[in-house]
Backbone of each chain as ProteinMPNN parsed JSONL, in Angstrom:
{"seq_chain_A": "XXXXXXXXXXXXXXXXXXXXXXXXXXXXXXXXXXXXXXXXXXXXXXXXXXXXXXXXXXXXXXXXXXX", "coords_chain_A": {"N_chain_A": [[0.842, -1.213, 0.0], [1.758, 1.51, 0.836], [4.091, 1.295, -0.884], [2.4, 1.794, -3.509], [1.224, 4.438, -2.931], [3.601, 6.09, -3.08], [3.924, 6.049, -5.565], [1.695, 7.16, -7.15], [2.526, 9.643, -5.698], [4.794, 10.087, -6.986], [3.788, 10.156, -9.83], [2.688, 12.421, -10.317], [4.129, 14.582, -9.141], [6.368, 13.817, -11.464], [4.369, 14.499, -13.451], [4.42, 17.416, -12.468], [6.875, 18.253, -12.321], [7.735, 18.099, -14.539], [5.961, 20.219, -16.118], [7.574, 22.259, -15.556], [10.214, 21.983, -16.27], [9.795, 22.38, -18.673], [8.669, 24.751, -19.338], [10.963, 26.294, -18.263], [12.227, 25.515, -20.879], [10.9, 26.786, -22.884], [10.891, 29.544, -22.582], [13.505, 29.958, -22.674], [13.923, 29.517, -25.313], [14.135, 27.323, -26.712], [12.168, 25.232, -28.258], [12.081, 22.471, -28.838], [13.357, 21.201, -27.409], [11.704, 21.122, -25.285], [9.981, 19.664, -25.665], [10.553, 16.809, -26.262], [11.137, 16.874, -23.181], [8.949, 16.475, -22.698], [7.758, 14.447, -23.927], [9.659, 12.17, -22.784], [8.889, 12.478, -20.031], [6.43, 11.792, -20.182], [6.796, 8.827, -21.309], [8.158, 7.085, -19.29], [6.701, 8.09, -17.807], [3.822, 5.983, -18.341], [5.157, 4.241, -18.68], [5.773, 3.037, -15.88], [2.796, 2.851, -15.502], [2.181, 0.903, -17.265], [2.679, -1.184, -16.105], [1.907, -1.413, -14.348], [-0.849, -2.068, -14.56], [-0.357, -4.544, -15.978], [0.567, -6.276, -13.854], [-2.176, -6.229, -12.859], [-3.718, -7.38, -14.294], [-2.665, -9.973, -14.876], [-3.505, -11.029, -12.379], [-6.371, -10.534, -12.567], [-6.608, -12.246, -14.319], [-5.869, -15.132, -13.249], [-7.854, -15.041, -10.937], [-10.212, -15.073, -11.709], [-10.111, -17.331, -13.54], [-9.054, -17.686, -16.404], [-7.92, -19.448, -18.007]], "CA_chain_A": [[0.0, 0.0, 0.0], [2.724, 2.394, 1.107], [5.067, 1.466, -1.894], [1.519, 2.283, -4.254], [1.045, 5.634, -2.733], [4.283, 6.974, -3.398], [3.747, 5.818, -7.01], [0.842, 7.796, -7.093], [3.294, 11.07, -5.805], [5.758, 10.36, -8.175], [3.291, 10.487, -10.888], [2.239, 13.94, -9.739], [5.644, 14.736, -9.164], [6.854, 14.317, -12.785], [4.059, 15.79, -14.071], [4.805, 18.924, -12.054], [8.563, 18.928, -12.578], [8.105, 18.129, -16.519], [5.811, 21.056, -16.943], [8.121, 23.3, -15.069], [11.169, 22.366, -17.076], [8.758, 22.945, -20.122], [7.964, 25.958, -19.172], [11.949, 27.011, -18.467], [13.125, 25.65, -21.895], [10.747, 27.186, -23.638], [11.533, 30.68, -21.951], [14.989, 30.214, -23.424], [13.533, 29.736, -27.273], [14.404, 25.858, -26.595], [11.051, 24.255, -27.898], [12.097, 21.279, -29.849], [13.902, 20.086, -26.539], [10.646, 21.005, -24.408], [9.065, 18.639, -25.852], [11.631, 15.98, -25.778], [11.436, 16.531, -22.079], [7.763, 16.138, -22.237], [7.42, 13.473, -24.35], [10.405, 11.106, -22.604], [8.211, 11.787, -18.713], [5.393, 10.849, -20.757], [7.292, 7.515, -21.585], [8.567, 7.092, -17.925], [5.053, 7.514, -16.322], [3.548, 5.385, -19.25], [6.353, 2.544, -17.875], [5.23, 2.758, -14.426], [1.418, 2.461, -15.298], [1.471, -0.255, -17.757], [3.356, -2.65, -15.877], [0.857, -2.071, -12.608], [-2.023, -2.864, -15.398], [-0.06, -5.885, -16.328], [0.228, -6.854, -12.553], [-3.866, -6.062, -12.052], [-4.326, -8.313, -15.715], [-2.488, -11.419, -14.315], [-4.079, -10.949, -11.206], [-7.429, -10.933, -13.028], [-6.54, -13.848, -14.949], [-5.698, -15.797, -11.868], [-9.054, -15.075, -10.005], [-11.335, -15.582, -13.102], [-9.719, -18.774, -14.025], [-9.096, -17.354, -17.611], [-6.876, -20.522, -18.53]], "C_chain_A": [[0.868, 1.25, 0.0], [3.49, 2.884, -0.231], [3.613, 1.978, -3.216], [0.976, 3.939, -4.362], [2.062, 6.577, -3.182], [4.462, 7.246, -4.751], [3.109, 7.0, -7.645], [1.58, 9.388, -7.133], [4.221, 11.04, -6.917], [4.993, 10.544, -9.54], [2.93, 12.107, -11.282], [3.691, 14.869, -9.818], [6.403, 14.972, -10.236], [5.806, 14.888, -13.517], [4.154, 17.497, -13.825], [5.937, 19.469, -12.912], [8.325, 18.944, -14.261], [7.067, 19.225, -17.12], [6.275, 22.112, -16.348], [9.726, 23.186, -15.776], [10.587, 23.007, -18.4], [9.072, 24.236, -20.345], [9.616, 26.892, -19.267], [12.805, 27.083, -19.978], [12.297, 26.642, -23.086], [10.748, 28.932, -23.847], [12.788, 31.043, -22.731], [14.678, 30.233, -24.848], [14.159, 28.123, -27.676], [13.015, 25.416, -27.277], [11.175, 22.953, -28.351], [12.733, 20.404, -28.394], [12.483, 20.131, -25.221], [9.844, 19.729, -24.52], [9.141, 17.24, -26.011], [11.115, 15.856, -24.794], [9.619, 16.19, -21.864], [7.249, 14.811, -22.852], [8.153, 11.742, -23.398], [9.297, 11.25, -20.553], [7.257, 11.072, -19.036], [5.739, 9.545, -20.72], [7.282, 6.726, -20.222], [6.993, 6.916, -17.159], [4.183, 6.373, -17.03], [4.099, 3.956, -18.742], [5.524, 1.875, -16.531], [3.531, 2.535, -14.503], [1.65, 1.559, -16.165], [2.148, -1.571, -17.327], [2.667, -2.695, -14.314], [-0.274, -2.618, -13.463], [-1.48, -4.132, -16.238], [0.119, -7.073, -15.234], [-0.934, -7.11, -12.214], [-4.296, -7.267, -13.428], [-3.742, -9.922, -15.825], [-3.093, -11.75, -13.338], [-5.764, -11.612, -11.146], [-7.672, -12.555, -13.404], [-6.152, -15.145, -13.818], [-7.11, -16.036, -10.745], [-9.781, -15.163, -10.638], [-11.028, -16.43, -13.351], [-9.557, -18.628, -15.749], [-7.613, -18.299, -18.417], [-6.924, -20.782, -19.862]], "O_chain_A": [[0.655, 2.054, -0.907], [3.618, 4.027, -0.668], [4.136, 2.754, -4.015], [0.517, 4.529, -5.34], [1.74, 7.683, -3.615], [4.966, 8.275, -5.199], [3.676, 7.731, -8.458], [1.434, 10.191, -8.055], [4.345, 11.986, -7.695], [5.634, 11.125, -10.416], [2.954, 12.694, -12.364], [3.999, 15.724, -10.649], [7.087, 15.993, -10.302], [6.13, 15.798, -14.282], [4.025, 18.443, -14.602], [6.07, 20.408, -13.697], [8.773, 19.804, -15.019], [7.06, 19.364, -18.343], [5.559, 23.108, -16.449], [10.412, 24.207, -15.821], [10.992, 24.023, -18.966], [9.624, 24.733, -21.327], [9.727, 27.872, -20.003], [13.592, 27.953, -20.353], [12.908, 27.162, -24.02], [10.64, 29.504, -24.932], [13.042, 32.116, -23.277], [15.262, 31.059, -25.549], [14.572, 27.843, -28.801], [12.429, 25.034, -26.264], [10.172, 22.257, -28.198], [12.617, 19.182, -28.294], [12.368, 19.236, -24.383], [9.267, 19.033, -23.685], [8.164, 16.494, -25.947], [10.396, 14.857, -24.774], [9.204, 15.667, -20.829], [6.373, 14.162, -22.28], [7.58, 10.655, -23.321], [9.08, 10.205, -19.939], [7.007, 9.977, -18.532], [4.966, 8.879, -20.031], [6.479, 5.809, -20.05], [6.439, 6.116, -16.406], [3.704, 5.639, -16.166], [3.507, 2.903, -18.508], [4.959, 0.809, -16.287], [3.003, 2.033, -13.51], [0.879, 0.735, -15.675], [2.193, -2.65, -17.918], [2.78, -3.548, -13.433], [-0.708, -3.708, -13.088], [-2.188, -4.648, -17.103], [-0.047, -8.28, -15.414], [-1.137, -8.014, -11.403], [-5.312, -7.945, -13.279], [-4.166, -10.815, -16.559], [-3.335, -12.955, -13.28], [-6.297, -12.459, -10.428], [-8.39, -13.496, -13.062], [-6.498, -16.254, -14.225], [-7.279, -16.978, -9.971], [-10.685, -15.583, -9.916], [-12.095, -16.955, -13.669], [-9.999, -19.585, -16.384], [-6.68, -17.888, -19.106], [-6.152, -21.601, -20.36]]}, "seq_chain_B": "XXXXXXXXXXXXXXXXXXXXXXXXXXXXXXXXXXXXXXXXXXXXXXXXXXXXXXXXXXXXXXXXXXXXXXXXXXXXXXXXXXXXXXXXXXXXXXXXXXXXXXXXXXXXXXXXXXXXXXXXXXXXXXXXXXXX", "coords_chain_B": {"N_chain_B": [[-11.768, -4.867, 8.926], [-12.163, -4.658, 6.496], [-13.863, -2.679, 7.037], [-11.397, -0.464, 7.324], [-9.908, -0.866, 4.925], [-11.921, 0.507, 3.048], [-11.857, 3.054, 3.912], [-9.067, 3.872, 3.526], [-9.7, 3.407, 0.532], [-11.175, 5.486, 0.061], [-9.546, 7.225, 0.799], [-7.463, 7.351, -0.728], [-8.56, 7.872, -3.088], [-8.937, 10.32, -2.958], [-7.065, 12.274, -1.979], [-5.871, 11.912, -4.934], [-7.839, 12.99, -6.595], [-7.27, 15.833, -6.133], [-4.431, 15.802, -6.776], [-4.453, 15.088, -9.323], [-6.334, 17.038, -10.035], [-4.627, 19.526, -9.758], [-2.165, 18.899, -11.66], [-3.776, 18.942, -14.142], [-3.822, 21.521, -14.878], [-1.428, 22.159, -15.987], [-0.207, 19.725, -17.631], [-2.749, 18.13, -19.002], [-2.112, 14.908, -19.884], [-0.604, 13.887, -17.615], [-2.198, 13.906, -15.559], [-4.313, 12.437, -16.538], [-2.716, 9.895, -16.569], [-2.121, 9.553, -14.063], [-4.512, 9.31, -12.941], [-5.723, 7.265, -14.348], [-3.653, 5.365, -13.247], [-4.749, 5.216, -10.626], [-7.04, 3.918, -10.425], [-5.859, 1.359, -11.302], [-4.94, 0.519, -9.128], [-6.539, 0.636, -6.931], [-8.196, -1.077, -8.201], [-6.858, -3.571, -7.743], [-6.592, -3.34, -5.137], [-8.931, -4.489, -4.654], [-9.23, -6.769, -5.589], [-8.614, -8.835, -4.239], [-10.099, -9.14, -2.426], [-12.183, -9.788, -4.242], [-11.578, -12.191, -4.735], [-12.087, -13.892, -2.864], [-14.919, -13.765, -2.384], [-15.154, -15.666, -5.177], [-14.088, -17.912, -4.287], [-15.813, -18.8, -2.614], [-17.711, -18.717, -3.968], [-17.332, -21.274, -5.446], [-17.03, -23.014, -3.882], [-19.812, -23.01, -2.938], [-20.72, -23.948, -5.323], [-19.45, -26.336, -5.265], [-21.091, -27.869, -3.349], [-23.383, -28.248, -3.874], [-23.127, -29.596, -6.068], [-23.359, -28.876, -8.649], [-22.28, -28.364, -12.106], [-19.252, -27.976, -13.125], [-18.255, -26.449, -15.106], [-20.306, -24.698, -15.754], [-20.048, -23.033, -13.839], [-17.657, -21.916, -13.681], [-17.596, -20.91, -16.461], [-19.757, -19.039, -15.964], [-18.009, -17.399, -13.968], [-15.376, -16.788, -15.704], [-16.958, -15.255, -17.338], [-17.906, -12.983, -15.421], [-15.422, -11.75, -15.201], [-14.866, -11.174, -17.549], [-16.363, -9.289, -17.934], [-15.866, -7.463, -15.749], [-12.926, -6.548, -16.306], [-14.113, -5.411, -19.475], [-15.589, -3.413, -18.638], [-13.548, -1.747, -16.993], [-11.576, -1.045, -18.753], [-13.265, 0.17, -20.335], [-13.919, 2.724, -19.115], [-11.681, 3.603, -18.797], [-11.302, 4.697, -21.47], [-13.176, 6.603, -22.416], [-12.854, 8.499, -19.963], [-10.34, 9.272, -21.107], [-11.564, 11.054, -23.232], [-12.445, 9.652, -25.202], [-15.188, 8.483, -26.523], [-16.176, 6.872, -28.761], [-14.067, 4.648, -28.672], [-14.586, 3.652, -26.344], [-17.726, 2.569, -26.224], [-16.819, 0.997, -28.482], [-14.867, -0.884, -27.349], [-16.869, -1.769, -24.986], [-18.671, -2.986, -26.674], [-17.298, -5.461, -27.733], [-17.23, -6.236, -25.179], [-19.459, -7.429, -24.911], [-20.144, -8.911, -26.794], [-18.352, -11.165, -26.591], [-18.886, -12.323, -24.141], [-21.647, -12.776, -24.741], [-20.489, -15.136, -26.431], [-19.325, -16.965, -24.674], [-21.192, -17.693, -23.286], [-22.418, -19.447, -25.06], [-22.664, -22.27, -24.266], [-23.906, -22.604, -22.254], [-26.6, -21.787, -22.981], [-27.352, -23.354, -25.258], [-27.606, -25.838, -23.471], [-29.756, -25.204, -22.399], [-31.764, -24.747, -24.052], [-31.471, -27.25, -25.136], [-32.233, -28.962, -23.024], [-34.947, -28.178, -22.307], [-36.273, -28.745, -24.723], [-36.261, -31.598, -24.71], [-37.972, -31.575, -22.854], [-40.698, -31.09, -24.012], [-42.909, -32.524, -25.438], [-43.95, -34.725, -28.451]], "CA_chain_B": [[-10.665, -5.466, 8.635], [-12.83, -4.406, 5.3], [-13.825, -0.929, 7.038], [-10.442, -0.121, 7.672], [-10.091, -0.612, 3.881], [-12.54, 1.447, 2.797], [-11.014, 4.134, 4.543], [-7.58, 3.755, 2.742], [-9.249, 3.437, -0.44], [-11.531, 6.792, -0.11], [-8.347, 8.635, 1.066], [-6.683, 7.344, -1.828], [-9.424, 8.847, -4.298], [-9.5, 12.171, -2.234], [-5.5, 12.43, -2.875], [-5.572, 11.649, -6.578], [-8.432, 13.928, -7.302], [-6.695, 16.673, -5.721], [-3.063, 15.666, -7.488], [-5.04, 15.383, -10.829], [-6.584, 18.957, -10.613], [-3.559, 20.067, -9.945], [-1.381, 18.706, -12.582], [-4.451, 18.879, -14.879], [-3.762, 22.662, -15.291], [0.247, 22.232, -16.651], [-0.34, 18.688, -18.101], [-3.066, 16.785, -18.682], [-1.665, 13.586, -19.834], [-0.109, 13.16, -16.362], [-3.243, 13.717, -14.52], [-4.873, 11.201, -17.302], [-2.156, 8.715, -16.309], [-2.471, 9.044, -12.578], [-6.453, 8.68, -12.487], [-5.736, 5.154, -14.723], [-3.029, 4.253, -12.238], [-5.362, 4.885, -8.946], [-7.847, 3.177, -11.028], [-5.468, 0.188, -11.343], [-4.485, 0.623, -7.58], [-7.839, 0.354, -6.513], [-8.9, -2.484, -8.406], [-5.569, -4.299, -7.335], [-6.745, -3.659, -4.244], [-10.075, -5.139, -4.573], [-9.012, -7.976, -6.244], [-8.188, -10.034, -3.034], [-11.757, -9.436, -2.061], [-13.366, -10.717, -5.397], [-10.943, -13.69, -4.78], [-12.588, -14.896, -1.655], [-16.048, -14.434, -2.855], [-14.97, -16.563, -5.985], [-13.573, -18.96, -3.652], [-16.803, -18.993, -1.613], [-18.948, -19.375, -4.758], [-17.216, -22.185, -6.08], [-17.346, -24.033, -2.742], [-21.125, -23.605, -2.197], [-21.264, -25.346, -6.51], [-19.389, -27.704, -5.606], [-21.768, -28.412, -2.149], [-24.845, -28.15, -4.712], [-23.459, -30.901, -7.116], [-23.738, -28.459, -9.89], [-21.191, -28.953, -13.007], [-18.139, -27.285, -12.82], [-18.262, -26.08, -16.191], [-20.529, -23.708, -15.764], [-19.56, -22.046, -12.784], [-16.016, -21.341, -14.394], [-18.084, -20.264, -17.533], [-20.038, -17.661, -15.407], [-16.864, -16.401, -13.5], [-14.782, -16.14, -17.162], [-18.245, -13.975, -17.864], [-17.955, -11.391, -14.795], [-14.185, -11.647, -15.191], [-14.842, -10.28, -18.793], [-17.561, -7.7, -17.312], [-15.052, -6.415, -15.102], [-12.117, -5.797, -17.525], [-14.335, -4.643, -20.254], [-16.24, -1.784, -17.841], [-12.424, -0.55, -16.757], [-11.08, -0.387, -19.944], [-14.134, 1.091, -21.023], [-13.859, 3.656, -18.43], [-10.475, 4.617, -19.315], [-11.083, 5.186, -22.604], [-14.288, 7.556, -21.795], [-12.464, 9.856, -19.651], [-9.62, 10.299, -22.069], [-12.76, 11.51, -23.768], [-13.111, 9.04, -26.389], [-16.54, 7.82, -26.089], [-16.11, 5.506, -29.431], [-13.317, 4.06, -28.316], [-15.006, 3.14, -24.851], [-18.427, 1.952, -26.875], [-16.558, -0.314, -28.845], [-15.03, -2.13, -26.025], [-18.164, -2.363, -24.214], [-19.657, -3.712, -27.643], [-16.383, -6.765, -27.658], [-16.998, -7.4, -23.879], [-20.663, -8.133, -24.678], [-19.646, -10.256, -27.864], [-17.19, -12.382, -25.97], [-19.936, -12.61, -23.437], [-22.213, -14.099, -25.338], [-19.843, -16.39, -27.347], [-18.659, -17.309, -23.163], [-22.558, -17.868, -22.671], [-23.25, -20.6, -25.929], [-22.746, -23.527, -23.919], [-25.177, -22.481, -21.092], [-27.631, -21.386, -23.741], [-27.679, -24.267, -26.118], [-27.638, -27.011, -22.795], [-31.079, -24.728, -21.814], [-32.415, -25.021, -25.285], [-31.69, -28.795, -25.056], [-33.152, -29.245, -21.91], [-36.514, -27.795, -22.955], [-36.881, -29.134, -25.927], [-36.203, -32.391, -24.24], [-39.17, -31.462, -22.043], [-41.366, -30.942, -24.623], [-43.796, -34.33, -25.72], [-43.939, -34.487, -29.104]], "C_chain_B": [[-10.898, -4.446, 7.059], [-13.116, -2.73, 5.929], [-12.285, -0.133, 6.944], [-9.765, 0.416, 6.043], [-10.412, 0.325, 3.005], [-11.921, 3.005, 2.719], [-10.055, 4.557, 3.719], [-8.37, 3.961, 1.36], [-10.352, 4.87, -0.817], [-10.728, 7.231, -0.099], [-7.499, 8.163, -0.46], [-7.033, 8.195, -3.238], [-9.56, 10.234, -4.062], [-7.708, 12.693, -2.917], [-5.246, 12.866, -4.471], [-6.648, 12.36, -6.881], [-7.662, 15.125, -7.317], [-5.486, 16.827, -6.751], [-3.392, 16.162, -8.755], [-5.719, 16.928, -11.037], [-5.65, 19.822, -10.294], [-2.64, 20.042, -11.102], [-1.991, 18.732, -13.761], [-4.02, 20.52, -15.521], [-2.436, 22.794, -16.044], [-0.16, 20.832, -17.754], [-1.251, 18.033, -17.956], [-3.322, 15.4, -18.801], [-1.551, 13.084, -18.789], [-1.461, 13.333, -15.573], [-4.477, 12.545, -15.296], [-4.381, 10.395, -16.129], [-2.459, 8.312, -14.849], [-3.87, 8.7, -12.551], [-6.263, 7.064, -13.168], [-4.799, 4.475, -13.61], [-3.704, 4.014, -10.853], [-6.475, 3.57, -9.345], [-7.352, 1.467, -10.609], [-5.257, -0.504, -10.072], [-5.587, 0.222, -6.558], [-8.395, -0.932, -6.953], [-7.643, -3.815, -8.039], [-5.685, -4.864, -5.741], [-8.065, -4.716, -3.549], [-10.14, -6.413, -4.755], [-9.054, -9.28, -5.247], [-9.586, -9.996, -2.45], [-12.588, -10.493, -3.021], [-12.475, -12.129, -4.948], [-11.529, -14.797, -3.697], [-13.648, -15.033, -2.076], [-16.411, -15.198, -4.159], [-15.202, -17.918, -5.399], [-14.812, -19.533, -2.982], [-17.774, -19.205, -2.558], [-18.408, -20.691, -5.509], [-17.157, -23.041, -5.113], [-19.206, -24.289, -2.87], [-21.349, -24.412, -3.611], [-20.632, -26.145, -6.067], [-20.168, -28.845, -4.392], [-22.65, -28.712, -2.936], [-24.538, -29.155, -5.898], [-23.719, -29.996, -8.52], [-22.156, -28.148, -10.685], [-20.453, -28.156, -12.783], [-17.812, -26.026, -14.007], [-18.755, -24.685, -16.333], [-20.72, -22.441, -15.251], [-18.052, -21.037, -13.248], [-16.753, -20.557, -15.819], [-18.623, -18.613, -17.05], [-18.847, -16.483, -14.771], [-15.729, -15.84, -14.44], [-16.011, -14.52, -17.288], [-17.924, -12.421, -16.772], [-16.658, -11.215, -14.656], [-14.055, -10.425, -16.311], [-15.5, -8.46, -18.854], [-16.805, -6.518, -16.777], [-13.794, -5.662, -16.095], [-12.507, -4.735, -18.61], [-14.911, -2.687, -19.728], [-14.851, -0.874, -17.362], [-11.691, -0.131, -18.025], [-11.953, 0.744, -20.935], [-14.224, 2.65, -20.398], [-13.009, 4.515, -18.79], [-11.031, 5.433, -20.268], [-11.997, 6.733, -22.64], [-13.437, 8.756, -20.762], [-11.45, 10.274, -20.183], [-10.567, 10.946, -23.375], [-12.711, 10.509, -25.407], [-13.991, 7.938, -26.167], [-16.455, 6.728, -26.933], [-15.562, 4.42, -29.235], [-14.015, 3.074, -27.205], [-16.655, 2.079, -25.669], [-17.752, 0.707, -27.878], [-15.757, -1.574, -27.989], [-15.834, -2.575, -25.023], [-18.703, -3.34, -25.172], [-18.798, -5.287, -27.802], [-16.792, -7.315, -26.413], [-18.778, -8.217, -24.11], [-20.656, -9.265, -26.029], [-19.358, -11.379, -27.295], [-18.303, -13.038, -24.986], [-20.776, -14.159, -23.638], [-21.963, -15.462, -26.14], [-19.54, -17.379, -26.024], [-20.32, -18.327, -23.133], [-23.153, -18.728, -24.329], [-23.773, -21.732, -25.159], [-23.684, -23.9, -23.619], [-26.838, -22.533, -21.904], [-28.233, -22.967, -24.55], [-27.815, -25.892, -25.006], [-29.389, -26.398, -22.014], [-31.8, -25.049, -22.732], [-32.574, -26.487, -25.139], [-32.337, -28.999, -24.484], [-34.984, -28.801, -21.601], [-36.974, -28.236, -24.41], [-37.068, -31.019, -26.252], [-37.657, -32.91, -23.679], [-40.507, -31.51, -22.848], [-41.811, -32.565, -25.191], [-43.63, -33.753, -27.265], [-45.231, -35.437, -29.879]], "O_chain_B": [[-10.032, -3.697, 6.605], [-12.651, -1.738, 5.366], [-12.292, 0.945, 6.35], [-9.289, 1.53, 5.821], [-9.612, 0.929, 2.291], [-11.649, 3.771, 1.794], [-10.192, 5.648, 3.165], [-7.767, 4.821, 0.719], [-10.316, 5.281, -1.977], [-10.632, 7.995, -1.059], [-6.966, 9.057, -1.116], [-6.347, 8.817, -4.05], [-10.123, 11.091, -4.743], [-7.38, 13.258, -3.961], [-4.644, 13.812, -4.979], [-6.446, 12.543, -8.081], [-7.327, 15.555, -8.421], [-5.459, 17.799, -7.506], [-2.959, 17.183, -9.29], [-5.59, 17.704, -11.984], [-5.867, 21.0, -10.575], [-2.302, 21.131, -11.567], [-1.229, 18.593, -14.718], [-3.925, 20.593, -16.746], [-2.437, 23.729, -16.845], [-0.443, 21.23, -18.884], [-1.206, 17.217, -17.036], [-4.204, 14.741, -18.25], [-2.105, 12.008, -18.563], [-1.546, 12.436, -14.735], [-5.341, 11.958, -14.645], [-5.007, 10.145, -15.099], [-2.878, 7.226, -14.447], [-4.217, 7.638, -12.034], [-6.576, 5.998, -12.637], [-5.018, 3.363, -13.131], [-3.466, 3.074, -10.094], [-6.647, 2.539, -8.694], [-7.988, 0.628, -9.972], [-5.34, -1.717, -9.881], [-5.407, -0.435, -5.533], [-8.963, -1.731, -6.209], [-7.937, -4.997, -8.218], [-5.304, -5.901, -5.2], [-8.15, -5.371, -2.51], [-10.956, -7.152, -4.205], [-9.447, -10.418, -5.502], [-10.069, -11.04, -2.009], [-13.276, -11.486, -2.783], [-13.14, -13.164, -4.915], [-11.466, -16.026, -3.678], [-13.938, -16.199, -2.345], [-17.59, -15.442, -4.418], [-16.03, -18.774, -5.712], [-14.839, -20.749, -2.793], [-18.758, -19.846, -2.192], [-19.24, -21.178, -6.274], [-17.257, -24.181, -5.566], [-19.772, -25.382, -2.889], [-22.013, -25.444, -3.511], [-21.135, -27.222, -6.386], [-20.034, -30.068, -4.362], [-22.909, -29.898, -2.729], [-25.447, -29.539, -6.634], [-24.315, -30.554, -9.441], [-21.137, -27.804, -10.086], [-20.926, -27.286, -12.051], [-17.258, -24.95, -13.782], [-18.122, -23.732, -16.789], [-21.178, -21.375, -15.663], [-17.697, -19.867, -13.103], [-16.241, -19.476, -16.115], [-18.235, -17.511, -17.438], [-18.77, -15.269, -14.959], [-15.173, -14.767, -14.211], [-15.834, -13.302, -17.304], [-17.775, -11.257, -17.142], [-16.464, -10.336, -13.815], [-13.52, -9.32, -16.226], [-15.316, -7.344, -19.341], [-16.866, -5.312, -17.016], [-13.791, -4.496, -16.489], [-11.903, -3.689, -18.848], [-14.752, -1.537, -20.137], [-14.879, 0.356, -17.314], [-11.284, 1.012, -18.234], [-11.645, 1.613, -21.751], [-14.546, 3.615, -21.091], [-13.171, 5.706, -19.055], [-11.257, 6.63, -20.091], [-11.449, 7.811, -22.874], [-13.58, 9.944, -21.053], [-11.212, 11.474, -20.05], [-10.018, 11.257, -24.433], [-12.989, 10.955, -26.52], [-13.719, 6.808, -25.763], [-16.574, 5.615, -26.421], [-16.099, 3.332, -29.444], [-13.937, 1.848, -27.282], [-16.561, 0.854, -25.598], [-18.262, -0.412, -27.923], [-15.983, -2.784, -27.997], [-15.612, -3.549, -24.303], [-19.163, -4.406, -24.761], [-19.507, -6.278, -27.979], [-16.819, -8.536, -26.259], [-19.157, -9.267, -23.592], [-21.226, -10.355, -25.997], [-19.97, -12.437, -27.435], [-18.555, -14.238, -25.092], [-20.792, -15.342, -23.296], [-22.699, -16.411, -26.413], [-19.504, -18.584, -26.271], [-20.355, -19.545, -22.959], [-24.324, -18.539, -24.656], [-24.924, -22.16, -25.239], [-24.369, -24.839, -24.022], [-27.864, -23.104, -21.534], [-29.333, -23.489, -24.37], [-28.072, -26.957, -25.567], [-30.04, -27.104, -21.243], [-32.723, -25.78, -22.375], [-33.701, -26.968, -25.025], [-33.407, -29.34, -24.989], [-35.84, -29.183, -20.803], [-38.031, -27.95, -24.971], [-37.572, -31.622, -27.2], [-38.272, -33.963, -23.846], [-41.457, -32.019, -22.253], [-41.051, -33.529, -25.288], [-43.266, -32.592, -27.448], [-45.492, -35.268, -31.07]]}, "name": "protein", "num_of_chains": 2, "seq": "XXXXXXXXXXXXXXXXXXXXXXXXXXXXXXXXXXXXXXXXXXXXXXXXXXXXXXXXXXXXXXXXXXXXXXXXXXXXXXXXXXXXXXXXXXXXXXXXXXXXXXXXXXXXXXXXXXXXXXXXXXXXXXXXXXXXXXXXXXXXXXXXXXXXXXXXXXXXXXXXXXXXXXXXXXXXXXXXXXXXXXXXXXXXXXXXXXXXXXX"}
């Protein structure tokens, strides 16, 4: 439960920080790397949710009997 | 044991609304992603519940002498129910309603392809009944 919650902050967490680098590169006249940096947390939080919905989809398959 | 639960998994939805209208205003992919991961978190957590009252309906068929077949047929069925209604969910609040309608329209396909057996051993069995 503990280790799920902080999941939860870290999701929050990089979306903060990744639209606050955003926000500094594109300040500088950076945008081609803004979006880099928004596309690669995208990836990163993307990681971390589809491998808890691959944990909750064996899980399923285990308690449904989906043999 | 189960209230205590509860508890944990309101505060969890009170959190992640909060997070999500926050991060909804800079990004809201990431406040997408987190509402599917509490989503997942939540039903992860539930899961060990449905598992006992599985466990507890396939004890009282097998007290009742009734086939095995189609107890595992029905629990494939609300297995499918459940998957298709969260995926359908997702899809619906990343606002694509088609998306979400056509996986409601597969889980009720599969459904009924899940639900021949039952169907065509009811058909038999009445048509059995029938004098001719």
């Amino acid at each position: 439960m503990g280790y799920d919650v902080n999941m939860i902050f870290q999701i929050a967490g990089i979306g903060i920080v990744v639209a606050m680098i955003q926000t500094v590169l594109k300040q500088m006249g950076k945008d081609d790397w803004a979006n880099w940096v928004t596309l690669i947390g995208f990836v990163v939080v993307l990681f971390m949710v589809a491998s808890v919905i691959d944990n909750l989809f064996q899980k399923i398959k285990g308690v449904f009997l989906f043999q | 044991m189960a209230a205590i639960e509860i508890i944990q998994i309101v505060g969890l939805g009170l959190i992640t609304t909060f997070l999500a209208l926050v991060v909804k205003e800079q990004k809201p992919i990431f406040a997408f992603m987190l509402t599917v991961f509490v989503g997942v978190i939540i039903f992860i957590f539930l899961i060990d519940q449905i598992y006992m009252i599985v466990t507890m309906l396939q004890k009282i068929a097998i007290n009742a002498n009734i086939n095995m077949v189609y107890v595992q047929t029905i629990l494939k069925i609300i297995g499918i129910a459940y998957i298709a209604e969260f995926g359908a969910q997702i899809a619906k609040d990343a606002g694509q309603g088609a998306v979400a309608s056509k996986i409601e329209l597969a889980g009720k396909v599969f459904i009924l392809v899940m639900a021949i057996p039952i169907i065509t051993a009811i058909i038999e069995t009445v048509i059995g009944l029938l004098p001719y």
